[in-house]
C-alpha positions in Angstrom: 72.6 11.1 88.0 70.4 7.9 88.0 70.7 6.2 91.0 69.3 2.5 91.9 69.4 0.9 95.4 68.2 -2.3 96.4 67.7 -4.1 99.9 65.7 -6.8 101.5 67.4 -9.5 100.5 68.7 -12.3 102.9 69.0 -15.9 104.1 65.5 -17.8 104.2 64.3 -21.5 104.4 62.1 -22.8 101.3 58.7 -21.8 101.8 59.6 -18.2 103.2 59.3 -14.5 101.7 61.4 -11.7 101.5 60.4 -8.5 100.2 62.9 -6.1 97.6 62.7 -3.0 97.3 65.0 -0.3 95.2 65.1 3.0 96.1 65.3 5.0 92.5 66.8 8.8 91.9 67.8 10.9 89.9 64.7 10.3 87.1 60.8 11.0 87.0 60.7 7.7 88.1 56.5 7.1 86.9 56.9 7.3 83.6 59.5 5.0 83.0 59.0 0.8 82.9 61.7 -0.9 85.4 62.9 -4.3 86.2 63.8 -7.0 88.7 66.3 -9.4 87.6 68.5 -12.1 89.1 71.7 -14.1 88.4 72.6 -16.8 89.8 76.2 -18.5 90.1 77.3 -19.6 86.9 74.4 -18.4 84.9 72.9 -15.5 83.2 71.2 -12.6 84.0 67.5 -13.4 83.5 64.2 -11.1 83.4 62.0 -12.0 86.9 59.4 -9.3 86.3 58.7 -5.7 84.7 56.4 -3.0 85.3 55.2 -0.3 83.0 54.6 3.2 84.4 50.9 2.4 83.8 51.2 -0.8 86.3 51.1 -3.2 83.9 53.0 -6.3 84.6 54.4 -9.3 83.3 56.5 -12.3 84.9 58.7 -15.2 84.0 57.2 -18.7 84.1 58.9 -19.8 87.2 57.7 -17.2 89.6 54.2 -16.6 88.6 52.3 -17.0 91.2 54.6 -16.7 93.7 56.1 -13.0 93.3 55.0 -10.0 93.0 56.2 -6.6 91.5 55.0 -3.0 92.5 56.1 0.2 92.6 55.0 3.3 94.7 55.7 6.4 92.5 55.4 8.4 95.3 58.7 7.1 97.0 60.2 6.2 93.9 60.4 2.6 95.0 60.2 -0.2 93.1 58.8 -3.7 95.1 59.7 -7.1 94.9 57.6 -9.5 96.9 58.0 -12.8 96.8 56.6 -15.7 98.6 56.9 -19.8 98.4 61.0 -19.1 97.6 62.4 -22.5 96.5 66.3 -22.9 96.5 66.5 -22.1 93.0 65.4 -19.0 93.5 69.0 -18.0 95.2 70.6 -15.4 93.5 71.4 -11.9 93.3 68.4 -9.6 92.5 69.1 -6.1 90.5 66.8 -3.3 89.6 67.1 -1.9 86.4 65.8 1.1 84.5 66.3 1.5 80.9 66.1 5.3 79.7 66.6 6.3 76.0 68.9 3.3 74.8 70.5 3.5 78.1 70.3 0.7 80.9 71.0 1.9 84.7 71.5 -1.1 87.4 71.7 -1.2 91.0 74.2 -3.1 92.8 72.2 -6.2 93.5 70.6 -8.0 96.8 71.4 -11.1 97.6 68.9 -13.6 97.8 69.3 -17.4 99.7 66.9 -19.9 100.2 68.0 -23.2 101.8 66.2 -26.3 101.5 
């Protein structure tokens, strides 16, 4: 079955990086687009950045710049790097994979930046 672990997240001071990865099974993981999201207390889950299998990209307003998504299809991992974090960026960070009209999550990471 379709499996989706991420890691790398932590406690860091505003200015720092951290860098997420999930760890996919259970698909052909290169032909499929996946995901990074976050949700933070008492908000919704929002898009941070996508990937196509192609390695096409696209990000939301307030972390262009600043993060950066990859993927290595040889070790089905999916990358999340992400430099200047800014308090608001604390949250917890999925993966996500949508196959067919089906979406598969991970667990989540959390992320903290203090000020």
């Amino acid at each position: 079955q379709v499996q989706l672990v991420e890691s790398g997240g932590g406690l860091v001071r505003a200015g720092g990086s951290l860098r997420l990865s999930c760890a996919a099974s259970g698909i052909i993981f290169s032909i499929y687009p996946m995901g990074w999201y976050r949700q933070a207390p008492g908000k919704q889950r929002e898009l941070v950045a996508a990937i196509t299998g192609a390695g096409s990209t696209n990000y939301a307003d307030s972390v262009k710049g600043r993060f950066t998504i990859s993927r290595d299809n040889a070790k089905n991992t999916l990358i999340l790097q992400m430099n200047s974090l800014k308090p608001e960026d604390t949250a917890v960070y999925y993966c996500k994979v949508q196959i067919d009209l089906v979406q598969f999550w991970g667990q989540g990471t959390q992320v903290t930046v203090s000020s």
